[in-house]
C-alpha positions in Angstrom: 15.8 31.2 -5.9 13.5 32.9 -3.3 11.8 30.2 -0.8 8.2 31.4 -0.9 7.8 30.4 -4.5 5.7 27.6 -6.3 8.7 26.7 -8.1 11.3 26.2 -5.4 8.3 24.4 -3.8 8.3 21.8 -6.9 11.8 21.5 -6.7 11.5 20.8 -2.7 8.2 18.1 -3.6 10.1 16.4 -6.6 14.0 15.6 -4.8 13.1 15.0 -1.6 10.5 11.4 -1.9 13.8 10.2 -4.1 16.3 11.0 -1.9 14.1 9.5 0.7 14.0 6.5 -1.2 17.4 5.7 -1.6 17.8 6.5 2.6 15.3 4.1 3.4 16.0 1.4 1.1 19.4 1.5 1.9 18.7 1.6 5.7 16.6 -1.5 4.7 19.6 -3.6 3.2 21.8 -2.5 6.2 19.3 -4.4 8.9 18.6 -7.0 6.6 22.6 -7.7 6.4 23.0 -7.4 9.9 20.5 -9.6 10.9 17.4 -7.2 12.4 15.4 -7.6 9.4 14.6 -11.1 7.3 16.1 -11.2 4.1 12.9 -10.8 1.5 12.7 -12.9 -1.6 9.8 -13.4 -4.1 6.6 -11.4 -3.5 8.2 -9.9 -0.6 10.6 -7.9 -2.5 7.4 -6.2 -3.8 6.0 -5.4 -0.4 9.3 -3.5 0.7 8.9 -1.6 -2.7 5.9 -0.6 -2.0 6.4 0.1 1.4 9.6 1.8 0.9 7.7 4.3 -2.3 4.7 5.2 -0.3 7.7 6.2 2.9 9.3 8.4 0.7 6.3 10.3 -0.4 5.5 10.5 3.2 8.6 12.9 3.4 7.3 15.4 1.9 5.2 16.1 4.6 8.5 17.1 6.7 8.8 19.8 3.7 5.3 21.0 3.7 5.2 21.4 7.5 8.5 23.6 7.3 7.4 25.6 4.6 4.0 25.7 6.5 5.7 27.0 10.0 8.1 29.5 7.9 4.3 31.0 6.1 5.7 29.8 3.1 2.3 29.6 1.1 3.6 29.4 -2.2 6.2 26.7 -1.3 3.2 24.6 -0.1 1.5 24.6 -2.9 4.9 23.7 -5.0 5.2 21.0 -2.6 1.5 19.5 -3.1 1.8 19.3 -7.0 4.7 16.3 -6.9 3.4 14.8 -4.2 0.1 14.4 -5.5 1.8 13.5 -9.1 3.7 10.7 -6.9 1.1 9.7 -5.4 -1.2 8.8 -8.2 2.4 7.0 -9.7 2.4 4.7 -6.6 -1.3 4.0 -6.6 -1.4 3.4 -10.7 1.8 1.0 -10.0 0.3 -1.0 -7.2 -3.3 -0.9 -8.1 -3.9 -4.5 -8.9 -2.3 -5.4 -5.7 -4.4 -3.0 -3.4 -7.7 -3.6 -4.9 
């Protein structure tokens, strides 16, 4: 698959938030089981999801601003179409709460 393509850019947009996820949330447990972080419960279990969703779609700007220091055009416009798709997910999800 070449890397300056809209495609591999989609590909890049759509894996990375969800691998992100699962990294943070399970860097989350680990310093709530050791201590560093209180153990959440109730409408705090919420908050972390939230907080831990709208982290993960931060990550794709780590992708965009490789593919943007590489000139890989096409690969940042792959990368924009998940992230905005993700984006509107997250805010459709937690609208009650955030208005």
């Amino acid at each position: 698959m070449d890397k300056d393509s809209k495609l591999f850019g989609f590909v890049i947009g759509c894996i990375i938030p969800v691998l992100a996820y699962i990294a943070i949330d399970q860097i989350f447990e680990m310093l709530s089981s050791v201590g560093i972080m209180a153990n959440v419960s109730g409408e705090g279990i919420s908050r972390r999801l939230r907080t831990v969703g709208l982290l993960a779609i931060c990550t794709n700007l780590l992708a965009f601003n490789w593919a943007k220091n590489n000139r890989y055009d096409a690969t940042m416009q792959g990368i924009v179409f998940p992230t905005i798709i993700y984006v509107v997910a997250w805010i459709y999800t937690y609208y009650n709460v955030l208005f």
